[in-house]
SELUMPA-243956 format. One record per residue (C-alpha): z, y, x. Coordinates in steps of 0.001 Angstrom, whole numbers, padded with zeros to 6 digits, always signed. Layout:
! SELUMPA-243956
ZYX;...
This chain:
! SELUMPA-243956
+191801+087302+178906;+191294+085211+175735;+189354+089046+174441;+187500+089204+176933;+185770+085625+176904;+184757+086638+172968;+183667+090072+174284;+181261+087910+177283;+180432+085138+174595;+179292+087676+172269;+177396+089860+174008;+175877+086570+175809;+174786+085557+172407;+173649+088664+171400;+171225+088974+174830;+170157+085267+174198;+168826+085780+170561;+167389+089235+171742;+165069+087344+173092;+163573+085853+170242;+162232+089386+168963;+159763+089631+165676;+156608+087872+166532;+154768+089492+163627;+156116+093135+165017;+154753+092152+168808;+151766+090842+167430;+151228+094058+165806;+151558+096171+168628;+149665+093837+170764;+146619+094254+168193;+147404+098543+168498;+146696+098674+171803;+144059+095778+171757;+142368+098563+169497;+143074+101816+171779;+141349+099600+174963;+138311+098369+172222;+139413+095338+172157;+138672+095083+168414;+137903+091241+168024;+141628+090640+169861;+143058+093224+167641;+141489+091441+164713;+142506+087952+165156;+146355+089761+165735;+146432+090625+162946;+145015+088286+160696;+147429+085847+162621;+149931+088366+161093;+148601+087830+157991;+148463+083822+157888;+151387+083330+159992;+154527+086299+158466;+152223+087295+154864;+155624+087985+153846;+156851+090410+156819;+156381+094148+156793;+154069+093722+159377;+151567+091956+157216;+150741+094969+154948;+150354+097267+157900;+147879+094158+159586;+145952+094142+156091;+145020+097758+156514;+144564+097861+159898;+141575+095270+159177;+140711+097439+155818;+140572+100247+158397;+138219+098834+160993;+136203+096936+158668;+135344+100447+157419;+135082+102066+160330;+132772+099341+161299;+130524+099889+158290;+130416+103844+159281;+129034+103517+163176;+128267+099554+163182;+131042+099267+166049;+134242+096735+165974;
């Protein structure tokens, strides 16, 4: 019995900070599809909130040229 309250406590635990995924990964695939629907000023501010909020994550370099990415693009046809 006692094994099986660790086992319930554990896995509750486990469910409960689940939850609390990476913001800076969501974000991120927020601002992808933001882009695939043309949503490119939503995708933008995504990921510069990557950017100012997790500079540090792995996210953050993938955000920076993202932006790199449609900034150029941008400059090529003069869309977002």
């Amino acid at each position: 019995m006692r094994r099986f309250c660790w086992i319930a406590v554990f896995l509750m635990a486990f469910a409960f900070f689940g939850c609390f995924g990476n913001q800076a990964q969501e974000w991120y695939e927020t601002a992808e599809l933001e882009e695939i629907q043309n949503s490119h000023d939503h995708a933008r501010q995504l990921y510069q909130k990557i950017l100012d909020k997790y500079p540090q994550s792995e996210y953050a370099q993938k955000a920076k040229d993202r932006l790199a990415a449609m900034d150029k693009k941008k400059a090529q046809t003069g869309a977002g």
